[in-house]
C-alpha positions as CSV (number, residue, x, y, z in Angstrom):
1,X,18.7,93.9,-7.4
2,X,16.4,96.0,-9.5
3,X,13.9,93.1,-8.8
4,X,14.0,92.9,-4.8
5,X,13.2,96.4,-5.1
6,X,10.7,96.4,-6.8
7,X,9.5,93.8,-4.8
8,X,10.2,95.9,-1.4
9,X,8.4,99.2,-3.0
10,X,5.1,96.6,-3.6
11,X,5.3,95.2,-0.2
12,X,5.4,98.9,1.6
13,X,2.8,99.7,-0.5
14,X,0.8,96.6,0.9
15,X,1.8,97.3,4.2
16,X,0.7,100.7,4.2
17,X,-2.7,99.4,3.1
18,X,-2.8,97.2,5.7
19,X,-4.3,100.0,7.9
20,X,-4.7,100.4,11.9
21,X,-1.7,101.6,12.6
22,X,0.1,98.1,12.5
23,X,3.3,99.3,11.8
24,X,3.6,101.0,15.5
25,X,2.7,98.1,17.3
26,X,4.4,95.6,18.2
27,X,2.3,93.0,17.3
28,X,2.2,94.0,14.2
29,X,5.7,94.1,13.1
30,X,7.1,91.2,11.9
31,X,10.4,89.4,10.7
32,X,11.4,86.5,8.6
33,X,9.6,83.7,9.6
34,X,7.1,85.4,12.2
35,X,3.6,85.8,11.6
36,X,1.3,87.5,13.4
37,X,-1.2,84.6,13.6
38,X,-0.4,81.6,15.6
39,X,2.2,78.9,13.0
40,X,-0.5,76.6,14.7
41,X,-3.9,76.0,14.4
42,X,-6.4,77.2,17.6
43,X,-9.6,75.7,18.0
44,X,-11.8,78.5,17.1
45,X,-14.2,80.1,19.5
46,X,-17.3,81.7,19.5
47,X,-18.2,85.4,18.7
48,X,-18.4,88.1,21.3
49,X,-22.1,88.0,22.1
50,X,-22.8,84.5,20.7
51,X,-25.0,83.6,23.4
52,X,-27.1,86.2,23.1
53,X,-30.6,86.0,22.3
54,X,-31.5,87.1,18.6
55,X,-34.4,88.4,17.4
56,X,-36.5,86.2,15.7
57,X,-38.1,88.9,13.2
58,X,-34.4,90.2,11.8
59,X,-33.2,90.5,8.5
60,X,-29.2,89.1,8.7
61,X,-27.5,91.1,5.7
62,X,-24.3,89.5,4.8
63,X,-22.0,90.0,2.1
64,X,-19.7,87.7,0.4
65,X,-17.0,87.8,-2.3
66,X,-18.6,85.0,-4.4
67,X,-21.6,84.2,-6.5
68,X,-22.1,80.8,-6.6
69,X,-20.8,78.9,-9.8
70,X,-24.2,77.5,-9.4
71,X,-27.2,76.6,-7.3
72,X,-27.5,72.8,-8.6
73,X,-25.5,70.4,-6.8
74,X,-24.5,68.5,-8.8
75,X,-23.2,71.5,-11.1
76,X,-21.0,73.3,-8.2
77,X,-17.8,73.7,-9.4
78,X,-15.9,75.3,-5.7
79,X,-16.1,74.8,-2.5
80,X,-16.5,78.8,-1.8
81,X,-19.9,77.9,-2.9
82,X,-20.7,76.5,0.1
83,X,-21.4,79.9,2.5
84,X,-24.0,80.7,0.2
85,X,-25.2,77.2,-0.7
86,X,-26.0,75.8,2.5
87,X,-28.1,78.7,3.7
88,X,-30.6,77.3,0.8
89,X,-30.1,73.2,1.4
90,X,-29.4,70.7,3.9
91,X,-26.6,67.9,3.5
92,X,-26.4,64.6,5.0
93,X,-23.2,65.3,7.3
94,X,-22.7,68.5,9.2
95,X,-19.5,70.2,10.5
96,X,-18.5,71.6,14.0
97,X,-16.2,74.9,13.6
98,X,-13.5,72.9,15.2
99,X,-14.1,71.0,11.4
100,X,-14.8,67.4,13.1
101,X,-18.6,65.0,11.5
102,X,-21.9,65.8,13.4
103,X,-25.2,64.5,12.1
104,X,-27.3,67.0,9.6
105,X,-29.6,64.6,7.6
106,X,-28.3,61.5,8.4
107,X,-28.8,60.9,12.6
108,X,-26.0,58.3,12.2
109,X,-23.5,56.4,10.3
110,X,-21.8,53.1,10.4
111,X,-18.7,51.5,8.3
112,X,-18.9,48.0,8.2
113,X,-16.3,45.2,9.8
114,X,-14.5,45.4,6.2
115,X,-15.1,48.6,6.0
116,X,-16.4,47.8,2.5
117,X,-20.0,49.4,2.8
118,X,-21.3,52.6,5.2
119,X,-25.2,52.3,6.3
120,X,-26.9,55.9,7.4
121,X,-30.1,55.9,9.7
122,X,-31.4,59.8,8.1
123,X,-33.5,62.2,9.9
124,X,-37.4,61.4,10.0
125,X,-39.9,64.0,9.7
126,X,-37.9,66.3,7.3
127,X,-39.4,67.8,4.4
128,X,-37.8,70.0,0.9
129,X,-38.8,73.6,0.7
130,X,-41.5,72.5,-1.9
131,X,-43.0,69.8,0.3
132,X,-41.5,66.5,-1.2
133,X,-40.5,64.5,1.6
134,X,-36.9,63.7,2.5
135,X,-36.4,60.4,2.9
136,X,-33.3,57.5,1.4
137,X,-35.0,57.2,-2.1
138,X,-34.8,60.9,-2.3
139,X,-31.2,60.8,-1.1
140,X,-30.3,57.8,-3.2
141,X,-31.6,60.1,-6.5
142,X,-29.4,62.6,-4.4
143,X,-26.0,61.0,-4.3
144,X,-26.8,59.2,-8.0
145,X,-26.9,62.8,-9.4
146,X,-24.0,64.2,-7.6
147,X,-21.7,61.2,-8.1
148,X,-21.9,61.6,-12.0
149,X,-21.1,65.3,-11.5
150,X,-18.8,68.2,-10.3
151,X,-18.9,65.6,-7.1
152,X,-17.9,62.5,-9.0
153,X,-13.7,62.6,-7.4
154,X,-15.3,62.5,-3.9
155,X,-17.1,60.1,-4.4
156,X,-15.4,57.8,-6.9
157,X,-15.3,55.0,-4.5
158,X,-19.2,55.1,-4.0
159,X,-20.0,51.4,-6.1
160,X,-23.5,51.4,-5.2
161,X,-26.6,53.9,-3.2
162,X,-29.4,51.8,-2.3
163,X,-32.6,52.8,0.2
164,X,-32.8,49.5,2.2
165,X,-35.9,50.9,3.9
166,X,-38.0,54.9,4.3
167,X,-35.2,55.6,6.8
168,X,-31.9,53.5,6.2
169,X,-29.6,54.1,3.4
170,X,-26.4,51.9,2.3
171,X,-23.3,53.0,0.3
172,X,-21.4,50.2,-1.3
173,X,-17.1,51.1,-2.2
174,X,-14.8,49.6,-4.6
175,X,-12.2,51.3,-3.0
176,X,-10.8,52.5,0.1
177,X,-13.7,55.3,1.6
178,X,-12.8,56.8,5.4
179,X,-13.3,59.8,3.9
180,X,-16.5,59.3,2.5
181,X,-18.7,60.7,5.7
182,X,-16.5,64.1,5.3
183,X,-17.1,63.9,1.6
184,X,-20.7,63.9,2.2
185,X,-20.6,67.0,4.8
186,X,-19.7,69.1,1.5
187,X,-21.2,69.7,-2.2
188,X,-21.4,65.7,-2.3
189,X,-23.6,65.3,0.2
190,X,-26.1,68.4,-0.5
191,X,-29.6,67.3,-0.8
192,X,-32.3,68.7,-3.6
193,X,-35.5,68.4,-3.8
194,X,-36.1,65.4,-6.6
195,X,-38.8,67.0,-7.8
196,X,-36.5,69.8,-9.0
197,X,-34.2,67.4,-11.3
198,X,-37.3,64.9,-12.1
199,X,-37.1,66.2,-15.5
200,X,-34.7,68.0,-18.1
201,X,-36.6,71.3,-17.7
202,X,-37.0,71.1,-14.1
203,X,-33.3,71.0,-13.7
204,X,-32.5,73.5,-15.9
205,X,-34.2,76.0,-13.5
206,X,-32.6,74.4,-10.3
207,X,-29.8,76.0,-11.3
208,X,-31.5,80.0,-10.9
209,X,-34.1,78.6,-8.5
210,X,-32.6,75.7,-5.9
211,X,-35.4,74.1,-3.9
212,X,-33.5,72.1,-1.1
213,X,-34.4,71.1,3.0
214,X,-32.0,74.2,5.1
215,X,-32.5,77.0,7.4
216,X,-33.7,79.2,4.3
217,X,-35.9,79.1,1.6
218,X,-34.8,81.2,-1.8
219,X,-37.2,84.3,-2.5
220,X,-35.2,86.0,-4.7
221,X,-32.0,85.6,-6.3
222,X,-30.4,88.5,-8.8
223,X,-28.0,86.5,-10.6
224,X,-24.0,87.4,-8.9
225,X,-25.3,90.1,-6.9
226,X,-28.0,89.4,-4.2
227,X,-29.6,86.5,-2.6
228,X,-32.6,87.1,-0.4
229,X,-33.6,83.8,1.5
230,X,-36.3,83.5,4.3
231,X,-36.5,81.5,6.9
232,X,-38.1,78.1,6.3
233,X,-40.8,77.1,9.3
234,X,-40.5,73.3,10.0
235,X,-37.1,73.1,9.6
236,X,-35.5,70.2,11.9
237,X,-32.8,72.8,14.2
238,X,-34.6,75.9,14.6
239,X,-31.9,77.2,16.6
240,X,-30.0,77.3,13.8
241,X,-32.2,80.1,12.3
242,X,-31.1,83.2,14.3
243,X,-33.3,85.4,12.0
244,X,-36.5,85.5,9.9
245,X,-34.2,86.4,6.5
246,X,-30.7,86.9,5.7
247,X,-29.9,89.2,2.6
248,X,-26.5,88.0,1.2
249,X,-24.8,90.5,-0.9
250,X,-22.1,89.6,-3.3
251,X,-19.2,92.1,-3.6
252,X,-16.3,90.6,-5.1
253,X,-14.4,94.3,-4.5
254,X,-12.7,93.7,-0.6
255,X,-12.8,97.5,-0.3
256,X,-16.8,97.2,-0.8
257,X,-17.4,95.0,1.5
258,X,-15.5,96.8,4.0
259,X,-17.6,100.2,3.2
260,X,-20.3,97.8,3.0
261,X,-20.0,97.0,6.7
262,X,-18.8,100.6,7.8
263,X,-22.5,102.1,6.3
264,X,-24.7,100.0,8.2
265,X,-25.3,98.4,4.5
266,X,-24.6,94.6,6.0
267,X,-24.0,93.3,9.4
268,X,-21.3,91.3,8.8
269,X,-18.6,90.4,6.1
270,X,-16.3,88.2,5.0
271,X,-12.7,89.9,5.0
272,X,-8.9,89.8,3.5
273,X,-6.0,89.6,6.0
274,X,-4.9,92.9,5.2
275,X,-8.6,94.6,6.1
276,X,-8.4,93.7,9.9
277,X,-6.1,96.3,11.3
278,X,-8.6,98.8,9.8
279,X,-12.3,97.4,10.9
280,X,-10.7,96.8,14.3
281,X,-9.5,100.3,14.6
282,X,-12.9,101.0,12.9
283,X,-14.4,99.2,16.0
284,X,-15.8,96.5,14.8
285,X,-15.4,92.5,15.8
286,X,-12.8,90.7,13.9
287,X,-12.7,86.1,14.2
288,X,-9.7,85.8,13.3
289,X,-7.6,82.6,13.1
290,X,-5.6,80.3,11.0
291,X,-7.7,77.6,9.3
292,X,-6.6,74.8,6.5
293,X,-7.4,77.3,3.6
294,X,-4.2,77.2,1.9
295,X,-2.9,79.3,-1.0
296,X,-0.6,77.2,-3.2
297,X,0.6,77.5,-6.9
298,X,-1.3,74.7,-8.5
299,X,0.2,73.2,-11.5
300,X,-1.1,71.6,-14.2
301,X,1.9,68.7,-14.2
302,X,0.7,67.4,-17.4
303,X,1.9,70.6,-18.9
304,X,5.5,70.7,-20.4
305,X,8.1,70.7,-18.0
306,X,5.9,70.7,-15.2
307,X,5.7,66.8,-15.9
308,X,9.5,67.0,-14.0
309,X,9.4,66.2,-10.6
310,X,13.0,68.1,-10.3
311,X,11.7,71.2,-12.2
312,X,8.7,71.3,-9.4
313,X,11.2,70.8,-6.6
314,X,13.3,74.0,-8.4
315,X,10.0,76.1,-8.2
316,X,8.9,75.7,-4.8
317,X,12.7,76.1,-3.8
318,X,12.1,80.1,-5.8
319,X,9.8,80.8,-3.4
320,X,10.1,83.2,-0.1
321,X,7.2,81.9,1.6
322,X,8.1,84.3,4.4
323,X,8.2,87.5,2.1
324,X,5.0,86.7,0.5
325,X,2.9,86.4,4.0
326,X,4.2,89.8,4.3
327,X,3.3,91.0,1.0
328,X,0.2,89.3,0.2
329,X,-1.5,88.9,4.3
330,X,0.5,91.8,5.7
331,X,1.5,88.7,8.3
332,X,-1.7,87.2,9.2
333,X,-0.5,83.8,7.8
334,X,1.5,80.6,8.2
335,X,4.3,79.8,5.7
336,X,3.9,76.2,4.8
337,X,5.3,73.8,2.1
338,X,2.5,71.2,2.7
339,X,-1.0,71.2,2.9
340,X,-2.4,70.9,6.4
341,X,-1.3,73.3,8.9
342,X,0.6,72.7,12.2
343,X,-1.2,71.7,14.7
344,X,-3.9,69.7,12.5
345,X,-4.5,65.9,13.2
346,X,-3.2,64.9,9.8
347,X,0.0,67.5,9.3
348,X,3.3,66.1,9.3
349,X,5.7,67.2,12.0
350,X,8.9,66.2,10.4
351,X,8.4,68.2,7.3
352,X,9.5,71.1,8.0
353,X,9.9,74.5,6.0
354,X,13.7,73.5,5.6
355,X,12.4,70.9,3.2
356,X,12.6,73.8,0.3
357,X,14.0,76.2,1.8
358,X,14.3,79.9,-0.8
359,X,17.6,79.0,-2.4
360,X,17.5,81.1,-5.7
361,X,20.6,79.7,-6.5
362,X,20.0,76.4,-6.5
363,X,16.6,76.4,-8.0
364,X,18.2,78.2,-11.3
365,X,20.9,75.0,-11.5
366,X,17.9,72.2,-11.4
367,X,15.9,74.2,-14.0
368,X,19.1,74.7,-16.2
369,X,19.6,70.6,-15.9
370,X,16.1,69.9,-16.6
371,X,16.5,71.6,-20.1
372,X,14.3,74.3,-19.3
373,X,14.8,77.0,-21.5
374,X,15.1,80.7,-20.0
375,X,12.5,83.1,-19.6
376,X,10.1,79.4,-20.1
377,X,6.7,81.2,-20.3
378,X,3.8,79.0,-17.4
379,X,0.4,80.6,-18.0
380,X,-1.2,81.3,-14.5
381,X,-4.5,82.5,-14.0
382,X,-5.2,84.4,-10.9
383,X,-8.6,85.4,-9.5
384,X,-8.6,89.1,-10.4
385,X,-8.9,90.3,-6.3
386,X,-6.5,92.1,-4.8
387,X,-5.2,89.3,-2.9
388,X,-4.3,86.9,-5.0
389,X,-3.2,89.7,-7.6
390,X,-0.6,90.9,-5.1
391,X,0.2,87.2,-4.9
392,X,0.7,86.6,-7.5
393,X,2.6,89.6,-8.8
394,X,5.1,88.9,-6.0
395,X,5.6,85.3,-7.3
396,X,6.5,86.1,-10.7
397,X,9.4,88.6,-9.8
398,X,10.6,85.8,-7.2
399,X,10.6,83.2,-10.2
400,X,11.7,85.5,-13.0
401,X,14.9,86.0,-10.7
402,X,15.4,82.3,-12.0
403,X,14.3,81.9,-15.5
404,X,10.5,81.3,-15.2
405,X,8.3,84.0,-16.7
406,X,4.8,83.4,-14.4
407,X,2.4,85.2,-17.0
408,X,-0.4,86.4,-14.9
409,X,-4.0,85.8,-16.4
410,X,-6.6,87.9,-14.3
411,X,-10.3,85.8,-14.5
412,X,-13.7,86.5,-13.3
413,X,-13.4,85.1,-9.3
414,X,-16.3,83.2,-10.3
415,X,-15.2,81.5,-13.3
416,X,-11.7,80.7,-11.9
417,X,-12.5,76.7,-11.4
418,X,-14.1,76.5,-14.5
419,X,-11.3,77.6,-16.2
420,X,-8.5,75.6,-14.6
421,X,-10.2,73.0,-13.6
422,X,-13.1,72.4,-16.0
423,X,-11.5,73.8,-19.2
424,X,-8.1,72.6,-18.3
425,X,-7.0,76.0,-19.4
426,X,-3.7,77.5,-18.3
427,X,-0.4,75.7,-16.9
428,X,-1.3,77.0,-13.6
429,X,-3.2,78.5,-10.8
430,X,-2.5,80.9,-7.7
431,X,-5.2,81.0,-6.1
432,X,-7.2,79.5,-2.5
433,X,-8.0,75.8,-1.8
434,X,-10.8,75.4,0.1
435,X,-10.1,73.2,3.5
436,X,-11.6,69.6,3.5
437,X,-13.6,67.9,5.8
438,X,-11.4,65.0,5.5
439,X,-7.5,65.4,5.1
440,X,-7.9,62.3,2.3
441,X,-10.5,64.0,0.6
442,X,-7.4,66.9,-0.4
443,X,-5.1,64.6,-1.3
444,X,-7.8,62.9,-3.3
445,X,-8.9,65.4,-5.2
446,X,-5.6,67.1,-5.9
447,X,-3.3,64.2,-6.4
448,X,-4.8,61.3,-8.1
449,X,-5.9,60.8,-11.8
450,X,-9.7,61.2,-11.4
451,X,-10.8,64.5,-9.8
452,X,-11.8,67.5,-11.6
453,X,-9.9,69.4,-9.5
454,X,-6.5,67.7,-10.4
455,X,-6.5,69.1,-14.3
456,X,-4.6,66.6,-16.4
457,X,-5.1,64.0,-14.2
458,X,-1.0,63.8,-13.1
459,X,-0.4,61.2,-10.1
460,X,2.7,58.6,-9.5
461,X,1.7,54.7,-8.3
462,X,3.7,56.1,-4.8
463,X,1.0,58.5,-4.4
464,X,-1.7,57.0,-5.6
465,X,-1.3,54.3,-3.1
466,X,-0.6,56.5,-0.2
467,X,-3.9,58.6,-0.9
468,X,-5.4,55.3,-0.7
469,X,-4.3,53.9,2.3
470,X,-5.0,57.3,4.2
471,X,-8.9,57.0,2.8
472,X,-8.9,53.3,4.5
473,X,-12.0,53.8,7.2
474,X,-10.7,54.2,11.1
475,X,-11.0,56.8,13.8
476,X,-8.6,59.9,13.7
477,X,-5.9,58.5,15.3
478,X,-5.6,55.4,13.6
479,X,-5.6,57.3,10.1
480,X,-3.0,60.1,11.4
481,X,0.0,57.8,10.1
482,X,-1.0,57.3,7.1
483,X,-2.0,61.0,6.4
484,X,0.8,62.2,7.4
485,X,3.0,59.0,4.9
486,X,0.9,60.3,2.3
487,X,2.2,64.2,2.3
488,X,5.6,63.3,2.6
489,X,5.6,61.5,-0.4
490,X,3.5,64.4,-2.3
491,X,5.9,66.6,-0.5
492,X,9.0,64.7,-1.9
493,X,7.5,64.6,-5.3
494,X,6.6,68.1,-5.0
495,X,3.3,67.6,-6.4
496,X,1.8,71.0,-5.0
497,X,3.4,74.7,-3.9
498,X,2.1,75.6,-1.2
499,X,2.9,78.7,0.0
500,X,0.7,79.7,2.9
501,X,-2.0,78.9,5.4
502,X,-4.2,81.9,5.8
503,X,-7.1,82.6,7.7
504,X,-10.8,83.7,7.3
505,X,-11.5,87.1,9.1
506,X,-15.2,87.6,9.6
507,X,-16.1,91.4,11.1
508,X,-19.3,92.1,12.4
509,X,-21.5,94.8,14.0
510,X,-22.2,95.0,17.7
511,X,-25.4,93.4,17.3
512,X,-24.6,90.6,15.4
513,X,-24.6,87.5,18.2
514,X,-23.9,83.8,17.1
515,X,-20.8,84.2,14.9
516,X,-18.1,81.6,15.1
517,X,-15.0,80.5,13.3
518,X,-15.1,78.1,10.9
519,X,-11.2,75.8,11.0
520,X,-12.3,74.6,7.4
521,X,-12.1,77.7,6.2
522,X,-15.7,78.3,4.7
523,X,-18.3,80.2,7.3
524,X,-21.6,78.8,7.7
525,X,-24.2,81.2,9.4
526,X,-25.9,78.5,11.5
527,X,-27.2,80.5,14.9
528,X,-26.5,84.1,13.8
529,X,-28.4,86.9,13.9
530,X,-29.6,90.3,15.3
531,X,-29.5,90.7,19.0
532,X,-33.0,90.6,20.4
533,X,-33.6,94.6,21.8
């Protein structure tokens, strides 16, 4: 008892932080189960504005909530790089906000009968920010690089990169690859300059200085504070460059940001769910809407215990998914026990929340018969913002209540996937998980043996040859079944805790024009700018 209250007294203090006025509308009020985002996924639409004309002469000032883990490639270590990132280079696959392929660098692309190789026809006439031309030896050294680092789980099944001619550039698998093309709209398919990695030195600097092909050439970069990037002439899309510089402005503090945004410092921001009742009352423009971010307890299942697919099941029945949308989103959120949201091509209609349902109770009885001792210590780190700290704190009091002490270990935002995921240190993580570009390329990195972002490398065969059946090349609806196969098996085996879908609230000025929202979860600033006077 003296635990639920505690638990109540946090989430009133949330909610009262939630700004706006929330709690005397309607809207706003919620009860178990309800949300107040859609449970389903809307295709996101443009910003208010967003066919404006922008000024070609204005400085964009945006701020973000984190520094990149680093500007080479092949050394990026999240996917909440990419915001930043891909203001500076170009990759060989772009993404619509609705998340579905479009061409960037490559023009086209084409699996073979077998499905055994993937040729690209790339972009002609397209040159890196230093003047080395872009062409398939330079994306060849590109994808060599990449595969052999932070990258290598996505593209695992690559076998061979060759440049059959200046233009025409074939991938080779030894594996199942449909999600290969997506892979390659992400870190994996970022393209550097190969003058900036010809040598050991030169690559040491690429990591400070990144010379790529985007909308935006680096002129100054103070290191996890401010990025100052102009715009690059000659760049393939100019209508992708709604102004002559943006100014990006790290602020890992939400409240900062916010003020940020409130003083005329920045145009626009990056937001937590529980900031939009208060910027909208402040009258500014909030996109809003659910995306395939999720926010999950990651375990390390090599880890004691954690190894036990019953003890897993007992966790994720300990938690109030409901409860913690409240306390942790104040309701802008989706519960959810698996990892693609309603709505989404590869979620899985007949798993529903029921699966593990919050049953306390029962979870205490599996843990007792898997010979977990009480008060079992997991070591969690947490990204030390507010968000997942409220999280977080909210989880531990649900799973103390059954014999699990969750012992929370604040990091550096920044260095959070080095830590888990590089330095395989700590049992487990509450944190974010980017959204894919392909539903397979999840499930591959978090749930087979390879990827750096599945720390100890736990998978079953089940699994493993689900994954691999749902990466076999086809069009969307002839991979759907085997997506959705392939989470109820992970879902069965309990292999992640998911505990929410969120969203990705971007607020903005009045004179910001172009801004859209992103369903994978990671805004890309292609088209925004000032409104032209």
């Amino acid at each position: 008892m003296r635990r639920l209250t505690a638990l109540l007294t946090m989430m009133a203090i949330v909610a009262a932080a939630c700004g706006g006025g929330g709690s005397d509308d309607s809207s706003g009020s919620t009860q178990t189960g309800e949300t107040r985002v859609a449970q389903e996924i809307t295709t996101p639409s443009a910003g208010e504005g967003s066919t404006a004309e922008t000024d070609p002469n204005a400085t964009l000032r945006f701020s973000y909530q984190v520094a990149p883990t680093s500007w080479d490639p092949a050394r990026m270590s999240s996917s909440f790089d990419t915001p930043t990132a891909f203001l500076i280079y170009d990759r060989l696959v772009h993404l619509t906000p609705n998340a579905e392929l479009a061409p960037g660098l490559a023009e086209s692309w084409e699996f073979s009968d077998d499905g055994s190789s993937l040729t690209m026809i790339l972009r002609q006439g397209v040159t890196f920010h230093d003047g080395t031309p872009f062409n398939a030896e330079a994306a060849r050294l590109n994808l060599e690089r990449n595969k052999a680092g932070a990258s290598a789980g996505e593209l695992a099944a690559v076998e061979t990169i060759t440049a059959v001619d200046e233009y025409t550039l074939e991938l080779t698998f030894n594996a199942a690859a449909g999600s290969v093309p997506g892979a390659l709209s992400d870190r994996a398919g970022v393209m550097a300059s190969p003058a900036a990695f010809a040598t050991e030195a030169a690559a040491a600097q690429l990591d400070l200085n990144p010379v790529g092909a985007g909308m935006y050439r680096m002129v100054e970069y103070t290191k996890d504070q401010r990025i100052r990037a102009e715009r690059f002439e000659g760049y393939w899309e100019p209508e992708a460059q709604g102004a002559a510089a943006v100014e990006a402005l790290i602020l890992t503090d939400n409240n900062a940001r916010a003020n940020a945004l409130k003083s005329g410092d920045v145009d626009l921001a990056n937001l937590e769910p529980c900031q939009v009742d208060d910027l909208e009352a402040s009258g500014f423009t909030v996109n809003k809407g659910l995306s395939l971010n999720l926010h999950h307890l990651q375990l390390n299942r090599s880890r004691p215990f954690l190894d036990v697919k019953e003890v897993r099941q007992a966790i994720s029945m300990a938690v109030n998914r409901e409860l913690l949308v409240e306390a942790a989103l104040c309701g802008y959120g989706a519960p959810a026990v698996q990892n693609f949201p309603a709505g989404y091509w590869a979620h899985n209609d007949e798993l529903g929340l029921d699966r593990y349902a919050y049953d306390p109770d029962q979870a205490r009885q599996m843990l007792q018969a898997a010979g977990v001792p009480e008060g079992h210590t997991i070591d969690t780190v947490v990204p030390n913002l507010p968000v997942y700290l409220t999280l977080a704190q909210a989880m531990k009091d649900q799973l103390l209540a059954v014999g699990l002490n969750l012992e929370i270990r604040p990091v550096d935002p920044v260095q959070t996937a080095p830590i888990f995921y590089v330095q395989q240190s700590g049992d487990a993580l509450i944190s974010v998980f980017g959204g894919r570009a392909d539903p397979a390329q999840l499930l591959g990195s978090l749930f087979t043996a390879g990827p750096i972002q599945n720390p100890g490398g736990h998978t079953t065969p089940a699994v493993t040859e689900l994954v691999a059946a749902a990466n076999a090349p086809g069009d969307q609806t002839e991979r759907a079944g085997a997506q959705q196969a392939a989470s109820a098996e992970i879902l069965e085996e309990a292999l992640n805790t998911v505990v929410y879908h969120t969203m990705v609230p971007l607020a903005y000025s009045d004179n910001v024009v172009g801004v859209q929202s992103w369903l994978g979860g990671k805004p890309e600033l292609r088209g925004v700018g000032i409104a032209a006077s």
